[in-house]
KOLGU-4560 file (N, C-alpha, C; in nm, 3 decimals, padded with zeros to 5 digits):
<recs>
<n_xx: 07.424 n_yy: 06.910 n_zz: 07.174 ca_xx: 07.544 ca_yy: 06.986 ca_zz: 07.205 c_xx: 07.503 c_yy: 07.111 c_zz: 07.282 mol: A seq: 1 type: UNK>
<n_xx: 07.538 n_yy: 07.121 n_zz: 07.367 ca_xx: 07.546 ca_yy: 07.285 ca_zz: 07.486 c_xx: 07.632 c_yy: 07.328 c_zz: 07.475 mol: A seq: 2 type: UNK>
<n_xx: 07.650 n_yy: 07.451 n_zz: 07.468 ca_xx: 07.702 ca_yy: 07.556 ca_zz: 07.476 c_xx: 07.727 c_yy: 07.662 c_zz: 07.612 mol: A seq: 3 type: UNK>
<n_xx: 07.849 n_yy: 07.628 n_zz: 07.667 ca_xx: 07.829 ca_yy: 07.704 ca_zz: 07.821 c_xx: 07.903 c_yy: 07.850 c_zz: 07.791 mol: A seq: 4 type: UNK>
<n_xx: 07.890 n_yy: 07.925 n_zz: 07.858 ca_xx: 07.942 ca_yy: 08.077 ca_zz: 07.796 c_xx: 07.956 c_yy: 08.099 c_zz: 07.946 mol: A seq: 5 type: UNK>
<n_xx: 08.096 n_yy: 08.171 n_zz: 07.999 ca_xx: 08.074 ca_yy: 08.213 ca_zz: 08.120 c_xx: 08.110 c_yy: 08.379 c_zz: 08.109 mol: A seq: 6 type: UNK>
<n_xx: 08.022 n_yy: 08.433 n_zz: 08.192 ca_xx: 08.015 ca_yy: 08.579 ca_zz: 08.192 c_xx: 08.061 c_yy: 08.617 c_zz: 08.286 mol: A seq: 7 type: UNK>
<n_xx: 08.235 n_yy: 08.738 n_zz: 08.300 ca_xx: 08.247 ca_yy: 08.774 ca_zz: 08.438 c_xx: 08.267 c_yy: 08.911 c_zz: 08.395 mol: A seq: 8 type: UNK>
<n_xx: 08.205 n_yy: 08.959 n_zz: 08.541 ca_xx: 08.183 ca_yy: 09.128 ca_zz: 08.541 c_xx: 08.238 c_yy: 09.136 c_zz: 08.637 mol: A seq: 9 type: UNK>
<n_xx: 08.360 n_yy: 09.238 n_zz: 08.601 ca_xx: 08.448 ca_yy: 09.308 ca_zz: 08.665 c_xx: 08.380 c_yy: 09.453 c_zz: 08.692 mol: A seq: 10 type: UNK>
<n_xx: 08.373 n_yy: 09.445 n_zz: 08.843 ca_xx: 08.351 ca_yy: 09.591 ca_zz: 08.911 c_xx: 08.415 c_yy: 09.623 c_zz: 08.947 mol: A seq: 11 type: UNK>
<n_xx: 08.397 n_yy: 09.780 n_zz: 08.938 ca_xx: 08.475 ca_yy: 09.850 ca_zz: 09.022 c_xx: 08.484 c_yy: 09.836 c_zz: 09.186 mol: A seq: 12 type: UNK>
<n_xx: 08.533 n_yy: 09.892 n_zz: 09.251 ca_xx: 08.535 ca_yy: 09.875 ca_zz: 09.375 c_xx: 08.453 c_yy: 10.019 c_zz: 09.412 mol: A seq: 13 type: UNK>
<n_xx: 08.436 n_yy: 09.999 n_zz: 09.529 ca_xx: 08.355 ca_yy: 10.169 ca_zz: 09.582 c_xx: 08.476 c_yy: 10.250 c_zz: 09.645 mol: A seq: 14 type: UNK>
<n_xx: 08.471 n_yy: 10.365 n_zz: 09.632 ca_xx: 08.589 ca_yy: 10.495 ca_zz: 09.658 c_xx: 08.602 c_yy: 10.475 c_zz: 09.809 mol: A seq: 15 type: UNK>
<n_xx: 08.718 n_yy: 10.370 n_zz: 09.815 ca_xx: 08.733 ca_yy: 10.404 ca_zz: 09.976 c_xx: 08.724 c_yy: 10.495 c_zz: 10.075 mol: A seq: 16 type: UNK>
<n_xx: 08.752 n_yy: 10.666 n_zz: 10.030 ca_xx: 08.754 ca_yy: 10.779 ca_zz: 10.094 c_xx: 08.852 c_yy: 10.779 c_zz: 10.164 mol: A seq: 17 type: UNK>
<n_xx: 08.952 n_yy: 10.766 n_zz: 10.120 ca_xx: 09.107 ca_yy: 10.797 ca_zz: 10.217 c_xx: 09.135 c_yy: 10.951 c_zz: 10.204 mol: A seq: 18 type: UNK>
<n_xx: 09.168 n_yy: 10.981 n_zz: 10.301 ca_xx: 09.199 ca_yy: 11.108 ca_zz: 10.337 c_xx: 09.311 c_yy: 11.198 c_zz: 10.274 mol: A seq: 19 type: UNK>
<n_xx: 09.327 n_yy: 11.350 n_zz: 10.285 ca_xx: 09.478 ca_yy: 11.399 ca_zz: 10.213 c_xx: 09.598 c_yy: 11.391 c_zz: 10.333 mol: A seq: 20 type: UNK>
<n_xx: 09.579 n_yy: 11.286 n_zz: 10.433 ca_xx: 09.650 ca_yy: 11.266 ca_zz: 10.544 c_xx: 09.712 c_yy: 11.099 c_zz: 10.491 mol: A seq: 21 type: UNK>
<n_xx: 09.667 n_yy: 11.054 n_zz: 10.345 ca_xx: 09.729 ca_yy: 10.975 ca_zz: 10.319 c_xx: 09.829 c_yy: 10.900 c_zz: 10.236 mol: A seq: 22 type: UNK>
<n_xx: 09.902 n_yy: 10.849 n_zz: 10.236 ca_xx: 10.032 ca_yy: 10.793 ca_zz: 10.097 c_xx: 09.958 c_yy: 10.674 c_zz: 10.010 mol: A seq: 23 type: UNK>
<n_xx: 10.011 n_yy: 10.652 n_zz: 09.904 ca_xx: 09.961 ca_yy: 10.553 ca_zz: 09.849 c_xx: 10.124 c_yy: 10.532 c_zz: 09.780 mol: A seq: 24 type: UNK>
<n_xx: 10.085 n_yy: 10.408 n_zz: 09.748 ca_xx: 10.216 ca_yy: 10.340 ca_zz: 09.666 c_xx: 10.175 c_yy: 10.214 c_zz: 09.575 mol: A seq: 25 type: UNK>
<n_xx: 10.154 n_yy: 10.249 n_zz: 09.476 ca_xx: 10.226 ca_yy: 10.343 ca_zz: 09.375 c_xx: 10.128 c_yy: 10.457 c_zz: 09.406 mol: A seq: 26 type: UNK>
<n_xx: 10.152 n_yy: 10.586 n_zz: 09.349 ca_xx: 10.026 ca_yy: 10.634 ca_zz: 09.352 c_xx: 09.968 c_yy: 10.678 c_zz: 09.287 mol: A seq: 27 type: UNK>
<n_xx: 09.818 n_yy: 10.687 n_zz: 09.282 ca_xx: 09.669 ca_yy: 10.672 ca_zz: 09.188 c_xx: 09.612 c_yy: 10.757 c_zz: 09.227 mol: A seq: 28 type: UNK>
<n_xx: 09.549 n_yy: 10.774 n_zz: 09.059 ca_xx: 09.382 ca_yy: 10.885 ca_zz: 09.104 c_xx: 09.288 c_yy: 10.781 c_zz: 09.159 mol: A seq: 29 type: UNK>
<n_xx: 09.200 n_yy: 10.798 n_zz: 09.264 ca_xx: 09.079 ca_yy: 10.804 ca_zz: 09.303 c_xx: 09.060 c_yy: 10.643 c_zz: 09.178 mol: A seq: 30 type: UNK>
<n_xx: 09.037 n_yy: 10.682 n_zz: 09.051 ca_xx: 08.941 ca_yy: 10.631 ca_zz: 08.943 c_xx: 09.067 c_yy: 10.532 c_zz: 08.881 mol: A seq: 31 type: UNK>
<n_xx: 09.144 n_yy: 10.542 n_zz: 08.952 ca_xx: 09.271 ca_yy: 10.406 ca_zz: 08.882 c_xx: 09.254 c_yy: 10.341 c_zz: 09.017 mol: A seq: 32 type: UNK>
<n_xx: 09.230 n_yy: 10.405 n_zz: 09.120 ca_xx: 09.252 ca_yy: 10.274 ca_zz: 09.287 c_xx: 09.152 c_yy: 10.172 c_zz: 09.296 mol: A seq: 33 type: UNK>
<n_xx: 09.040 n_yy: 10.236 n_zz: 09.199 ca_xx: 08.926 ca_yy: 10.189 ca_zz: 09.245 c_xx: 08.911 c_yy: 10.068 c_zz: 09.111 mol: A seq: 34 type: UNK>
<n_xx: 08.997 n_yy: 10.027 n_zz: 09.040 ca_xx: 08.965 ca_yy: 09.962 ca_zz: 08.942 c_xx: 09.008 c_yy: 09.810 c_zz: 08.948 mol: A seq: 35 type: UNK>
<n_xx: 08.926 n_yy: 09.722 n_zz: 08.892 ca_xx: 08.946 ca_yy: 09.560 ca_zz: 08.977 c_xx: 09.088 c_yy: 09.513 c_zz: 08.906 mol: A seq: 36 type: UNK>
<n_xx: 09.139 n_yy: 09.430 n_zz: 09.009 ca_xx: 09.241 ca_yy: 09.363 ca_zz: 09.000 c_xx: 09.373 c_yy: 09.505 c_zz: 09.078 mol: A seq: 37 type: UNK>
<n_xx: 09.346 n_yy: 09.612 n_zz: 09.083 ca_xx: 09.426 ca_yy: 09.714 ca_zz: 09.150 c_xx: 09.492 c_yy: 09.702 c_zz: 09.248 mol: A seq: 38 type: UNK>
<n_xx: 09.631 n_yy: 09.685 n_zz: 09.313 ca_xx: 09.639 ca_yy: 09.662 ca_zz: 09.407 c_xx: 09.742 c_yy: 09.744 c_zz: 09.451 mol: A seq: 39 type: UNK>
<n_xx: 09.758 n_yy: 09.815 n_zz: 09.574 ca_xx: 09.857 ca_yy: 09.937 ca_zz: 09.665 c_xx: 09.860 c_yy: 09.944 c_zz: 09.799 mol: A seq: 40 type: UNK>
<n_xx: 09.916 n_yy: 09.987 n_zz: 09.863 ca_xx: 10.013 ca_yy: 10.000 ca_zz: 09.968 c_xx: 09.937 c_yy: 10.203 c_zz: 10.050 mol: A seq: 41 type: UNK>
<n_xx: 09.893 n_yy: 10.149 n_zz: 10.151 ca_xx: 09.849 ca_yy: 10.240 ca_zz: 10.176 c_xx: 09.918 c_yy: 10.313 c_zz: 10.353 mol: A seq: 42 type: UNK>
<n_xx: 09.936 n_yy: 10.391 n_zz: 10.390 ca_xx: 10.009 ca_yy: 10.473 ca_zz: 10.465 c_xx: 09.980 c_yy: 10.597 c_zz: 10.512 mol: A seq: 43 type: UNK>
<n_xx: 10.021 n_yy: 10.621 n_zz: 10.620 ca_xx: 09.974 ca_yy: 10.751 ca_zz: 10.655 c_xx: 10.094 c_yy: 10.864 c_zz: 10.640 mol: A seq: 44 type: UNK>
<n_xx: 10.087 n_yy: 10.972 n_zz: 10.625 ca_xx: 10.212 ca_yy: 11.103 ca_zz: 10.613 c_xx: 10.267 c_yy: 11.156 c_zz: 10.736 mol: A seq: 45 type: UNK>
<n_xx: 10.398 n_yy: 11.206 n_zz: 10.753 ca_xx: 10.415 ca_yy: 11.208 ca_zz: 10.909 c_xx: 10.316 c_yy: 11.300 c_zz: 10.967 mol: A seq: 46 type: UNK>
<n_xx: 10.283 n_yy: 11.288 n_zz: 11.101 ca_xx: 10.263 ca_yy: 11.346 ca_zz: 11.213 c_xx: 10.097 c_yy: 11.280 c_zz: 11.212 mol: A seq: 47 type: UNK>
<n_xx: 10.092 n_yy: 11.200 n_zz: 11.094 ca_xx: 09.922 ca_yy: 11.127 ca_zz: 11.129 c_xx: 09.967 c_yy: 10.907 c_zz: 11.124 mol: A seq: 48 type: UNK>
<n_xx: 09.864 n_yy: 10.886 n_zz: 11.191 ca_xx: 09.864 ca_yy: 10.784 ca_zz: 11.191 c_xx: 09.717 c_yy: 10.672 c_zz: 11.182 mol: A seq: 49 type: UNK>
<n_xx: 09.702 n_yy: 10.550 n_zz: 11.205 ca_xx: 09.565 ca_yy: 10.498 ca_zz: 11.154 c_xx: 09.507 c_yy: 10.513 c_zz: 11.253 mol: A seq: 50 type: UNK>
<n_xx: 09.337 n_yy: 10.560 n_zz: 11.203 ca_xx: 09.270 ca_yy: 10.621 ca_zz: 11.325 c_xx: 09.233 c_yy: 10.484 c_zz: 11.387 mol: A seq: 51 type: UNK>
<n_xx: 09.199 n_yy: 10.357 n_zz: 11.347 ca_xx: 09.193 ca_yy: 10.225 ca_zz: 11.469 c_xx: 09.322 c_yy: 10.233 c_zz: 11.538 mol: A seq: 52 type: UNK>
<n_xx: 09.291 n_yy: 10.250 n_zz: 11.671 ca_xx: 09.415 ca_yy: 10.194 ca_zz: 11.781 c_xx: 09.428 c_yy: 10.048 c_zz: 11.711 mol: A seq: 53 type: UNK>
<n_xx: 09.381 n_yy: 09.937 n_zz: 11.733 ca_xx: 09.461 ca_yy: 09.831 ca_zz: 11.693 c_xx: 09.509 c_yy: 09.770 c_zz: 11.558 mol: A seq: 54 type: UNK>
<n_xx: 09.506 n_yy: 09.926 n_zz: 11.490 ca_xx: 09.579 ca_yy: 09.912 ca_zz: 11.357 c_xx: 09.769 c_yy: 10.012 c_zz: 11.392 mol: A seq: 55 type: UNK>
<n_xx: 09.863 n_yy: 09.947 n_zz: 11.475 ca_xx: 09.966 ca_yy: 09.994 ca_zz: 11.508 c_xx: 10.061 c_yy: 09.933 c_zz: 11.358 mol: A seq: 56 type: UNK>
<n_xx: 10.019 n_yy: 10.000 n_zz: 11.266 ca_xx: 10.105 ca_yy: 09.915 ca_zz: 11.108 c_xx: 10.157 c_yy: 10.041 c_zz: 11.086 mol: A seq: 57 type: UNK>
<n_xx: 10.265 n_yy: 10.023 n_zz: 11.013 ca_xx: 10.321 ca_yy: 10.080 ca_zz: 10.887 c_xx: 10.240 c_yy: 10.163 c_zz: 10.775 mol: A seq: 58 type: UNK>
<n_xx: 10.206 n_yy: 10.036 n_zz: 10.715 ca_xx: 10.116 ca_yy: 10.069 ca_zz: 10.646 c_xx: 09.994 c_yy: 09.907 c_zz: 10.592 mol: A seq: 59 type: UNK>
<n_xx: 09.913 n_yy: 09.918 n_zz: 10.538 ca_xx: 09.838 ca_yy: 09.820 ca_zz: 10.497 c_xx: 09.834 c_yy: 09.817 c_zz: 10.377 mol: A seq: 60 type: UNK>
<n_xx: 09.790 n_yy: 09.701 n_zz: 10.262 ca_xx: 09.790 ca_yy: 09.697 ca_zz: 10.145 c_xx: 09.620 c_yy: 09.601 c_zz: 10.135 mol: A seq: 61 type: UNK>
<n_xx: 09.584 n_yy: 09.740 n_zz: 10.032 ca_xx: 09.484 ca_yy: 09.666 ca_zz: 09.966 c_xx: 09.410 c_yy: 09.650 c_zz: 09.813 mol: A seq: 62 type: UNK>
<n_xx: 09.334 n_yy: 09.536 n_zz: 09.798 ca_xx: 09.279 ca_yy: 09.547 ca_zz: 09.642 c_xx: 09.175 c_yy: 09.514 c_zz: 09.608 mol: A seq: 63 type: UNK>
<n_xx: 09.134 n_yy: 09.581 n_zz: 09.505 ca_xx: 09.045 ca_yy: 09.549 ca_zz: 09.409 c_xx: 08.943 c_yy: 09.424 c_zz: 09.384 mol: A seq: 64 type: UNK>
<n_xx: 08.891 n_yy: 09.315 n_zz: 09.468 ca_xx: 08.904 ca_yy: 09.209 ca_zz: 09.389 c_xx: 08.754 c_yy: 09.195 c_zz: 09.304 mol: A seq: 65 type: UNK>
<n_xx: 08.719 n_yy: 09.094 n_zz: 09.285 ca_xx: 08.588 ca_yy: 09.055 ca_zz: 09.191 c_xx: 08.469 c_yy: 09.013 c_zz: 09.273 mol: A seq: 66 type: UNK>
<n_xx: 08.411 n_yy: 09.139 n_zz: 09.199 ca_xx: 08.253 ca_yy: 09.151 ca_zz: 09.205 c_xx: 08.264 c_yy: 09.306 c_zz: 09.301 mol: A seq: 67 type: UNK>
<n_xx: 08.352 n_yy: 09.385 n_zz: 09.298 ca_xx: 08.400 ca_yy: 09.481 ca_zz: 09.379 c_xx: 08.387 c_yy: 09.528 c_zz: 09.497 mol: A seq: 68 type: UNK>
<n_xx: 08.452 n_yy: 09.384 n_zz: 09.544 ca_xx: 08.493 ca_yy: 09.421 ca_zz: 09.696 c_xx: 08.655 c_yy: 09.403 c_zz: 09.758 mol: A seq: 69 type: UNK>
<n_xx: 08.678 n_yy: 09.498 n_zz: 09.836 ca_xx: 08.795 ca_yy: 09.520 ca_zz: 09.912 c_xx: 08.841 c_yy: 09.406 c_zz: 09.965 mol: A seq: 70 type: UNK>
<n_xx: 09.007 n_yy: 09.370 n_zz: 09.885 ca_xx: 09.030 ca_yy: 09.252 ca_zz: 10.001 c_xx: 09.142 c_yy: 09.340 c_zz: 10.068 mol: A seq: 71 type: UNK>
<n_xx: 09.164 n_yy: 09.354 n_zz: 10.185 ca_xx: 09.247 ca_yy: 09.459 ca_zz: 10.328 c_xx: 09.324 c_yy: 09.379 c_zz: 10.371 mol: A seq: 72 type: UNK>
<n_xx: 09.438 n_yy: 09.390 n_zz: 10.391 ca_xx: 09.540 ca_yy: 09.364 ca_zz: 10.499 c_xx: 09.423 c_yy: 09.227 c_zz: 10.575 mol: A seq: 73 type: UNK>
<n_xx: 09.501 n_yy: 09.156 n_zz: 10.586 ca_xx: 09.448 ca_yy: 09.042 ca_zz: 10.718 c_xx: 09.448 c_yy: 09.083 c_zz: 10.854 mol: A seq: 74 type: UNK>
<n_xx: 09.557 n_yy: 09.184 n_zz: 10.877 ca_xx: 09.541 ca_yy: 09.207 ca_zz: 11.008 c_xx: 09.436 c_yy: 09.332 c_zz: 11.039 mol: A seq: 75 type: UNK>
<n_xx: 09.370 n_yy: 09.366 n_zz: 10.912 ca_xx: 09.229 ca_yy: 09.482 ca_zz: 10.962 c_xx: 09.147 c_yy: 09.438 c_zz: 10.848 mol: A seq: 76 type: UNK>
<n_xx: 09.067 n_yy: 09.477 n_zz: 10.895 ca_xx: 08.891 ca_yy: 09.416 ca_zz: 10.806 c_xx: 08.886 c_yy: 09.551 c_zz: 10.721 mol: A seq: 77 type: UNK>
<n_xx: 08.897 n_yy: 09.697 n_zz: 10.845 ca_xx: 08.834 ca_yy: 09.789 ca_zz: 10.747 c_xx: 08.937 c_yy: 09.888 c_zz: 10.662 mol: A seq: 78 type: UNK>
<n_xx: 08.865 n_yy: 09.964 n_zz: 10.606 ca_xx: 08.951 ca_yy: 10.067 ca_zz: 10.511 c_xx: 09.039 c_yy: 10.129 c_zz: 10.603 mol: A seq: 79 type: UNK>
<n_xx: 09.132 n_yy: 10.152 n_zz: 10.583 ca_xx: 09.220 ca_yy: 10.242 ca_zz: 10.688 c_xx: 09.208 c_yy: 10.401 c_zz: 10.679 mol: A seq: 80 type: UNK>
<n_xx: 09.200 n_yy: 10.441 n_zz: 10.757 ca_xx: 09.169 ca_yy: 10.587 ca_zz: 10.745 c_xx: 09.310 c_yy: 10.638 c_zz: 10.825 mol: A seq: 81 type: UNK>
<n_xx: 09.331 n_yy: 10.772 n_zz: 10.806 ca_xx: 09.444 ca_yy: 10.858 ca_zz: 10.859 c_xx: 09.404 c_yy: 10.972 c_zz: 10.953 mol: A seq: 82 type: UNK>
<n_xx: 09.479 n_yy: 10.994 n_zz: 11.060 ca_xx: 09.417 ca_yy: 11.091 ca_zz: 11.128 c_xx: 09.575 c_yy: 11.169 c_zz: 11.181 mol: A seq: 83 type: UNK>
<n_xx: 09.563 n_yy: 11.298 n_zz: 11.260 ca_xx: 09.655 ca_yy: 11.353 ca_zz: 11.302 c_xx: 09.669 c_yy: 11.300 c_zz: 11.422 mol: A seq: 84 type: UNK>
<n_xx: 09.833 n_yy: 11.249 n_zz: 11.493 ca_xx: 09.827 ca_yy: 11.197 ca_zz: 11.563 c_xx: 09.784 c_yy: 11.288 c_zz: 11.724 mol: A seq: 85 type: UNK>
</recs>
């Protein structure tokens, strides 16, 4: 008789570093965004927008997933950052 045991480790994700040029929805400390399975809606505040030119969004949504890495919007790979427009 075997005995299989499966072990999953939930990581955190790493501190994206979003800026105070940015919204979140819902919104979180830092140490709740970053926690797996997390998932929000991210945005910029008026008069800034995403510093990739071919990020022309609203906003993007991203999360948490397992083994702690970022899953992002499909239509951008990276973290979105905010800048003044």
């Amino acid at each position: 008789m075997y005995l299989h045991l499966a072990f999953f480790c939930f990581v955190d994700c790493p501190n994206p570093m979003l800026t105070d040029a940015t919204d979140l929805n819902p919104a979180e400390t830092t140490q709740q965004l970053v926690q797996f399975n997390k998932e929000f809606t991210v945005s910029c505040k008026n008069g800034h927008g995403f510093q990739s030119d071919e990020l022309n969004l609203p906003s993007v949504r991203m999360k948490c997933m397992y083994g702690g890495k970022w899953l992002i919007d499909q239509r951008t790979r990276t973290i979105p950052k905010c800048k003044r427009k």
